[in-house]
C-alpha positions, 0 to 999 in steps of 0.5 A: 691558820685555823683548822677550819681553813683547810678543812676539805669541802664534805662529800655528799650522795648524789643519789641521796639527794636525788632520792634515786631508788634503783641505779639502772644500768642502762644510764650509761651517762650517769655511770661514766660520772663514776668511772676514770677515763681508763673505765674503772669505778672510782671509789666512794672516796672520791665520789662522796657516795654512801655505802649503799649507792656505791655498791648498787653503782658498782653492780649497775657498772658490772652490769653495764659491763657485761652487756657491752654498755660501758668497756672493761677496760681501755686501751693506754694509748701511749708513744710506745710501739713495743713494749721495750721503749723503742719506736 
């Protein structure tokens, strides 16, 4: 096998695409494309985003954060009652 085979697909800019100026923090939908499950920001890495998008999307998040738009954190919702295993 060659190494373009397995060469992964290049991530690209979303925002770039879109010639998106501002990343506002009131477009909670668009922001929660860029965070897990468990509400942290994913990484550029992942995302495909440039330098400058990620850090406006990490400000947007932060913003949107301390106005109550998106949650800190969320609670790990597992089998476990206490935290020594048992039920």
């Amino acid at each position: 096998m060659s190494d373009y085979a397995r060469r992964p697909r290049r991530k690209y800019c979303n925002f770039c695409k879109d010639h998106v100026d501002y990343i506002d923090y009131k477009d909670v939908n668009t922001l929660r494309k860029y965070m897990t499950d468990r509400g942290k920001i994913k990484p550029r890495r992942v995302t495909g985003n440039c330098a400058q998008h990620q850090h406006q999307l990490s400000t947007a998040i932060k913003r949107a954060r301390e106005m109550a738009l998106v949650p800190y954190a969320v609670p790990v919702v597992s089998g476990r009652v206490d935290g020594k295993g048992r039920r």
